[in-house]
TORMAR-633902 format. One record per residue (C-alpha): residue number from 1; residue in one letter; x, y, z. Coordinates in steps of 0.5 Angstrom, whole numbers, plus 500, padded with zeros to 3 digits. Layout:
// TORMAR-633902
NUM, a, X, Y, Z
...
//
This chain:
// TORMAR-633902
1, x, 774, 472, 253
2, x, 774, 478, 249
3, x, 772, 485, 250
4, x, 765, 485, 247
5, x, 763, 478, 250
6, x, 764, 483, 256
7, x, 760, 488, 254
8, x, 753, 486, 258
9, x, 757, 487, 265
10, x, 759, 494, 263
11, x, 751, 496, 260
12, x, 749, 493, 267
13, x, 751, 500, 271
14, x, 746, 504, 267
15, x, 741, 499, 269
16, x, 741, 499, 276
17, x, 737, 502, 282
18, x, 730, 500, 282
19, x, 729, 498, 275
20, x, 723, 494, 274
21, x, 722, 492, 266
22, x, 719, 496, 260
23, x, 714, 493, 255
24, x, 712, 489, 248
25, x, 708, 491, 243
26, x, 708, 484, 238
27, x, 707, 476, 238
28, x, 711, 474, 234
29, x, 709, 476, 227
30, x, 703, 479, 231
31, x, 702, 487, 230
32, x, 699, 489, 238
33, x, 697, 496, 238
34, x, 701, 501, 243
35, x, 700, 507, 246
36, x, 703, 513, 244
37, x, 709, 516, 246
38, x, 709, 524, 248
39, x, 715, 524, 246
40, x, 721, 522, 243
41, x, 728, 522, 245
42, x, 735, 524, 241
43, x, 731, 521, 235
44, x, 730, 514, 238
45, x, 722, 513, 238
46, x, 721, 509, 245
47, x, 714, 505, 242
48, x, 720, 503, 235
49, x, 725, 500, 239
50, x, 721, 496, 243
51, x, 717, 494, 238
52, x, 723, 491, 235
53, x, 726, 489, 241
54, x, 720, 485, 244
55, x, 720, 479, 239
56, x, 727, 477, 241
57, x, 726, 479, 248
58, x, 721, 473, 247
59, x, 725, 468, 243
60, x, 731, 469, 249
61, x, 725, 468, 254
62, x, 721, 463, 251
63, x, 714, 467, 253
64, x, 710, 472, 249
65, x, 706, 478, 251
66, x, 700, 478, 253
67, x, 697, 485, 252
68, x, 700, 492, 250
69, x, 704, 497, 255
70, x, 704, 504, 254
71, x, 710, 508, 253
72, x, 713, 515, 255
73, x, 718, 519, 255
74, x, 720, 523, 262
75, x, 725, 528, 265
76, x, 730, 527, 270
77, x, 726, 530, 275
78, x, 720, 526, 274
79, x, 724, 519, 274
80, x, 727, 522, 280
81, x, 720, 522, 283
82, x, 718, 515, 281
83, x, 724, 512, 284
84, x, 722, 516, 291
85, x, 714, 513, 290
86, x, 719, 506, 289
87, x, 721, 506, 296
88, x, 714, 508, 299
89, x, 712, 502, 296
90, x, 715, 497, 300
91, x, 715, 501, 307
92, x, 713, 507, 310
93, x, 717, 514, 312
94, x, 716, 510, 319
95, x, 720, 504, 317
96, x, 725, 507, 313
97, x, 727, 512, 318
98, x, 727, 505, 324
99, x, 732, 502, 318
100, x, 736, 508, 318
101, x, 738, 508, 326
102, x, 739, 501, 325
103, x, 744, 501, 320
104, x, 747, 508, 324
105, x, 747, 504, 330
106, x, 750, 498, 327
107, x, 756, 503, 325
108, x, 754, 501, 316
109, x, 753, 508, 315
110, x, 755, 514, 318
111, x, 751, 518, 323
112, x, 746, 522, 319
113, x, 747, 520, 313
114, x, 741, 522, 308
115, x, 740, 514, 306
116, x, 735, 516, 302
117, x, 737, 522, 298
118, x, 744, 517, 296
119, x, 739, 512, 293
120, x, 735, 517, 290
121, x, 742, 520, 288
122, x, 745, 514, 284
123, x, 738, 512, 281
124, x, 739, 519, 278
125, x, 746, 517, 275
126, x, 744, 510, 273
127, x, 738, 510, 270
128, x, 736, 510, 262
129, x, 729, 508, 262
130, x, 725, 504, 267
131, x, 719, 499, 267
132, x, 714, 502, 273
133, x, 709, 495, 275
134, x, 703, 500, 278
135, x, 702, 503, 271
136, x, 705, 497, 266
137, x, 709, 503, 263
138, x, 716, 504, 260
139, x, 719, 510, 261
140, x, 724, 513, 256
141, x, 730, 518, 259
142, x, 734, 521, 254
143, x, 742, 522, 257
144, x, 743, 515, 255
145, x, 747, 513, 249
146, x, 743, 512, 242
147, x, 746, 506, 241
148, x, 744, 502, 249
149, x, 738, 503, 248
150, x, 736, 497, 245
151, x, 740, 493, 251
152, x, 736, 498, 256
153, x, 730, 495, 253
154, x, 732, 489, 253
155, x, 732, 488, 260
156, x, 725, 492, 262
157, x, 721, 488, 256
158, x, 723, 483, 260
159, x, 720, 485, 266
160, x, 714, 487, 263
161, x, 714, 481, 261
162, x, 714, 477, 267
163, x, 710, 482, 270
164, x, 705, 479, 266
165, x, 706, 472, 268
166, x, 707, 474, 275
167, x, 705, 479, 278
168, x, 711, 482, 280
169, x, 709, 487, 285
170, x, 704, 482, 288
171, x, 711, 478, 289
172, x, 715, 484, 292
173, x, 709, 487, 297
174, x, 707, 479, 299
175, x, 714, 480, 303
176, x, 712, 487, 306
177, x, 717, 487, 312
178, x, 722, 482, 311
179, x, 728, 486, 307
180, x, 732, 480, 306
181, x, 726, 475, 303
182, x, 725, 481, 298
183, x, 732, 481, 297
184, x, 731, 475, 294
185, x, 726, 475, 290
186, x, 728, 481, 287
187, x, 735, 477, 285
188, x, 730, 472, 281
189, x, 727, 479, 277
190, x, 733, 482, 275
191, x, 737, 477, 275
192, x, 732, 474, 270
193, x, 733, 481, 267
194, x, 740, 481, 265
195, x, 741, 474, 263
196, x, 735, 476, 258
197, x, 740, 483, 257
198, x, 747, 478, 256
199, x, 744, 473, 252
200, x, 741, 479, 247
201, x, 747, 483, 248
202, x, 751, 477, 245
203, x, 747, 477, 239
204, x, 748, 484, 238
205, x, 755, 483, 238
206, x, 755, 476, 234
207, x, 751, 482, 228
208, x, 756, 487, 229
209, x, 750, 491, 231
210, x, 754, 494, 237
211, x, 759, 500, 235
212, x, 765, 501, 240
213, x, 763, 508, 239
214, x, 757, 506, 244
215, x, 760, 502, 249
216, x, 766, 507, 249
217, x, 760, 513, 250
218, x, 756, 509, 255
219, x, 763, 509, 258
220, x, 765, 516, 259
221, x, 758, 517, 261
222, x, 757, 518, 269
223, x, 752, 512, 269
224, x, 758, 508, 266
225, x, 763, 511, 270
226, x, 758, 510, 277
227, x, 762, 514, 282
228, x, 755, 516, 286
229, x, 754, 507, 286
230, x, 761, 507, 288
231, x, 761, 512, 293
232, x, 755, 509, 297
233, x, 757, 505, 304
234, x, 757, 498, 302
235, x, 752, 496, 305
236, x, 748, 500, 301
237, x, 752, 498, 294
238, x, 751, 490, 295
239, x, 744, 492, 296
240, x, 743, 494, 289
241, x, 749, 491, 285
242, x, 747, 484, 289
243, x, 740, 483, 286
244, x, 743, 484, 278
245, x, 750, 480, 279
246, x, 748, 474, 284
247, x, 742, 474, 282
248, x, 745, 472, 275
249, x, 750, 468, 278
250, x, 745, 464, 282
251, x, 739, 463, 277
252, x, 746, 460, 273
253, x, 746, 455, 278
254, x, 753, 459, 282
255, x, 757, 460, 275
256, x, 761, 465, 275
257, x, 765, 470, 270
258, x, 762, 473, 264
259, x, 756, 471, 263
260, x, 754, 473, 255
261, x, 755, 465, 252
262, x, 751, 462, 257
263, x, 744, 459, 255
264, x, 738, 463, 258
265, x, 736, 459, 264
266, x, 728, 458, 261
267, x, 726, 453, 266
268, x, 730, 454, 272
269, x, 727, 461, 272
270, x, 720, 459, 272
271, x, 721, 454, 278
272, x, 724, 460, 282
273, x, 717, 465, 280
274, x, 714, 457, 282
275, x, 717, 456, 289
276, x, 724, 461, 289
277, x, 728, 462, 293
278, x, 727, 466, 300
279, x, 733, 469, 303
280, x, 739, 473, 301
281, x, 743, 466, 303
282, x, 740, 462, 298
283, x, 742, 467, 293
284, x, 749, 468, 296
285, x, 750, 460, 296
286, x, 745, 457, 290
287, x, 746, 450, 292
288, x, 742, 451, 298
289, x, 737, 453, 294
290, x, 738, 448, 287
291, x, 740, 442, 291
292, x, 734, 438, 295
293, x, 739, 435, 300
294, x, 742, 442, 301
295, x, 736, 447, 301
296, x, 736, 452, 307
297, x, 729, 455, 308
298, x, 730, 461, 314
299, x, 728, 461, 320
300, x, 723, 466, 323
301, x, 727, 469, 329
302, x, 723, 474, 335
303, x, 727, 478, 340
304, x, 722, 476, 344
305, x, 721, 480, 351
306, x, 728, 484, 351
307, x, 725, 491, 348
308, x, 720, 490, 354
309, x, 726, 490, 359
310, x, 728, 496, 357
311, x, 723, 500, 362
312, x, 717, 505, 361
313, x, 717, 509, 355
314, x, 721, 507, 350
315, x, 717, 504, 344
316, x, 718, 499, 338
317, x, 719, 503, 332
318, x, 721, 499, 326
319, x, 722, 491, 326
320, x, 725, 487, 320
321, x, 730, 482, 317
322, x, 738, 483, 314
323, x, 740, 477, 312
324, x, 747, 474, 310
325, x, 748, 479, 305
326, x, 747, 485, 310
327, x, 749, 482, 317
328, x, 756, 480, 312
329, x, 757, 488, 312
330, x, 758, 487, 319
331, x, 763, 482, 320
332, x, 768, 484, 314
333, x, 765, 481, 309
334, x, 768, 484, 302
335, x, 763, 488, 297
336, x, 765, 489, 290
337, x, 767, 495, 287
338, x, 763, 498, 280
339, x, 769, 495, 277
340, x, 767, 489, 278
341, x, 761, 488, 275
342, x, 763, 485, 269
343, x, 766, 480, 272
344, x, 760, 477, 275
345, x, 764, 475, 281
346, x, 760, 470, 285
347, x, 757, 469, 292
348, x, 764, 469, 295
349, x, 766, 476, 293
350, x, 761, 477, 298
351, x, 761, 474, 303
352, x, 765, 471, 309
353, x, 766, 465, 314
354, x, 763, 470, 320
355, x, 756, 470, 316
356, x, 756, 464, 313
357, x, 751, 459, 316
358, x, 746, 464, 317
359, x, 740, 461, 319
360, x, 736, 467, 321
361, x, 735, 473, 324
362, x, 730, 479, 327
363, x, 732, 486, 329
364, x, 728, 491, 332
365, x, 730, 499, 334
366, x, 727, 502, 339
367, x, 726, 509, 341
368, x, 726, 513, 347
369, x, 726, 521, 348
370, x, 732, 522, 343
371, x, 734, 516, 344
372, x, 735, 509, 340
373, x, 738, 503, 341
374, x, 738, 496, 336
375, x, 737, 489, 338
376, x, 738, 483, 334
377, x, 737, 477, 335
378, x, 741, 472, 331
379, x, 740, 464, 330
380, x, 746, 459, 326
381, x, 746, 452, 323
382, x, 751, 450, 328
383, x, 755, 452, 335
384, x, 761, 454, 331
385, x, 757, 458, 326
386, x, 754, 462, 331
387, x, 762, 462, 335
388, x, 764, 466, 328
389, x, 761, 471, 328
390, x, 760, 473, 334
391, x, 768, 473, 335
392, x, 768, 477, 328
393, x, 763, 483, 331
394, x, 767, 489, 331
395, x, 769, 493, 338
396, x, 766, 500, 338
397, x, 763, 504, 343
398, x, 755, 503, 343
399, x, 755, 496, 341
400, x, 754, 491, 345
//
C-alpha cells in the first residue's frame, strides 16, 4: 500500500489522549447557525472549517446534525485544564491514587511516579483540538499544521455527532468504577472516530487535497514525533493507543493493516452504541464480541473477605477492573510502540497466551498506616487459562 494511503495512522498520534469529538453546523445543504469563535488560529477559522468538514462527516457516517455546537479557540494552558477535569470525571483523586498504588505495587509503573502529570504531559504533546461532551464545544489549539486541521476535525465532528445520538458521557459514567468496561466503550467512540478520520483521509488524498509539506510537518512536530506517548510505562501507552488502534481493528471485524480503503462500518457501529462490547477482551478478540457462538460477557468477580483477614486498621481504598488488556501488562504481553500506529496492528500485538482466556477479575488496595497492599482476584474460561498466567506472574519481592 502506498504512503499516502497510510497517512490516517500517522495523523493518529495528534489525536490521541482523551480526545472526545468537535461539532457540525450543517444538514446537508441546510445552513445552522453557530456560535462564534473567540479567536482564530494561524489563519484557520475553527466555525469555516468545521462548517466545510461536517457534510462529509455526515455522508461517511450516515447521520445528520441535529443542532449547533459552539466553537473556541484556547491556549495550551487551558486545554491542559480540561484534560485534568477529564480525569475527574470518571473518578475521584481517592481512586486515582488507590489506581496508582495498584499499578505501583503490581511493578507497572515505577514507585512515584506522577501517573497523572504523564497523562497530562502527553495530552499536552498530542492534542490539536478536542470536542468536550459536558459543554458540546470543539476547542481549537493552535500548534497544529494548518493543512491537519481538516482530519483533526474530522475525527471530533464525529464525536459530536455521536454525542448527539448517544449520550457519550451518559455511556463512560454508566460504567463509573469498572476501567476495563469503559476501555471498551471508549474503543467503540474512538475507534468510530478514526474510521470516520481514515475514510475522509482517503478522499482528501484521492483529491490531491493533502500536501506532503503537511504530513511531513505534522511529522517533525512533537505530536507527530510522540516521544512523551512513547515514554510512557506500557501499561499506560496500551491505555491510550489501544482505545484508537483495536478500537479500529474490532469495529472492522478483527481486520488488521492500514485501514484508509475500508468501508465505513455504519451499521456494525450502530449495533455497538445498541448493545457494545463490555471488556477490554472483547475488543482484543472481536469474534468474541461479533460471533453469537463465540460471545464472551465478563464475569463479576469479589475478592470476597480477604481484605477483612488482614486485621484491624487497614481500610479499603479503592476497587475496580484491569481487564486483559491491563492484567496482559503483567505477564509479558507486547505493547506497541508509536511506531506502530499506522500499521493498526491487531489484538495479537497486544496480547499473549498468559492473558488470553480472561474471564474476569476485581482488585482492591488497602491501606494501613504507610502501608498498602493489592489484592486480586482473577476468574479464567478454562483450568488451563488460569495455570498460564499464574506461571507467567513475575517473581519479585512484594508479589505474592
Amino acid at each position: 500500500m502506498s504512503r499516502a494511503m497510510r497517512i490516517p495512522g500517522t495523523i493518529l498520534l495528534a489525536l490521541l489522549p482523551l480526545s472526545a469529538g468537535v461539532v457540525a453546523w450543517t444538514r446537508g445543504s441546510v445552513e445552522v447557525p453557530v456560535a462564534p469563535p473567540e479567536a482564530v488560529v494561524d489563519g484557520l477559522d475553527p466555525v469555516a472549517l468545521l462548517a466545510d468538514v461536517s457534510p462529509q462527516v455526515e455522508e461517511i457516517r450516515g447521520l445528520r446534525f441535529k443542532r449547533p455546537v459552539a466553537a473556541t479557540v484556547i491556549d495550551a494552558a487551558a486545554a491542559r485544564a480540561y484534560a485534568a477535569k477529564r480525569l475527574r470525571f470518571l473518578a475521584t483523586a481517592e481512586d486515582l491514587d488507590a489506581e496508582q498504588s495498584l499499578y505501583e505495587l503490581l511493578g507497572l509503573v515505577p514507585s512515584g511516579a506522577e501517573v497523572v502529570t504523564e497523562y497530562l504531559d502527553v495530552f499536552d504533546e498530542q492534542a490539536g483540538g478536542f470536542y468536550d461532551p459536558t459543554s458540546k464545544t470543539f476547542s481549537l489549539l493552535g500548534h497544529m499544521p494548518r493543512g491537519v486541521g481538516p482530519f483533526l476535525a474530522s475525527h471530533e465532528l464525529t464525536h459530536a455527532l455521536e454525542d448527539q445520538y448517544f449520550d457519550l458521557d451518559g455511556r463512560l459514567a454508566a460504567a463509573r468504577g469498572n476501567d476495563d468496561a469503559i476501555f471498551a466503550l471508549s474503543a467503540v467512540h474512538e475507534g468510530s472516530a478514526t474510521l470516520v478520520m481514515a475514510s475522509y483521509a482517503a478522499r482528501a488524498v484521492a483529491a490531491g487535497r493533502l500536501r506532503s509539506s503537511d504530513l511531513e510537518e505534522l511529522q517533525e512536530s512533537d505530536a507527530g514525533r510522540g516521544e512523551k506517548l512513547q515514554a510512557m510505562p506500557p501499561v499506560l501507552r496500551r491505555q491510550l493507543l489501544g482505545a484508537y488502534l483495536l478500537g479500529a481493528t474490532f469495529l472492522l471485524r478483527g481486520r488488521v493493516g492500514p485501514i484508509a480503503t475500508a468501508a465505513y462500518p455504519a451499521s456494525d457501529v450502530d449495533l455497538c452504541y445498541r448493545d457494545g462490547p463490555e471488556s477490554s477482551e472483547q475488543i482484543l478478540h472481536p469474534e468474541k464480541y461479533w460471533v453469537a457462538a463465540k460471545r464472551d460477557r465478563p464475569r463479576r468477580i469479589a475478592v470476597g473477605d480477604a481484605g477483612r483477614r488482614l486485621g484491624e486498621g487497614w481500610r479499603r481504598e479503592g476497587t475496580g477492573v484491569l481487564g486483559e488488556l491491563t492484567l496482559g501488562c503483567l505477564v509479558g504481553a507486547p505493547t506497541p510502540s508509536v511506531a506502530d500506529a499506522g500499521a493498526f496492528p491487531g489484538g495479537g500485538a497486544w496480547t499473549n497466551a498468559a492473558a488470553s482466556g480472561w474471564g474476569g477479575d476485581r482488585w482492591e488496595v488497602w491501606a494501613k498506616g504507610g502501608r498498602r497492599v493489592a489484592l486480586l482476584a482473577t476468574f479464567w474460561d478454562t483450568k488451563r487459562d488460569a495455570e498460564e498466567f499464574a506461571s507467567a506472574l513475575p517473581v519479585r519481592p512484594g508479589l505474592a
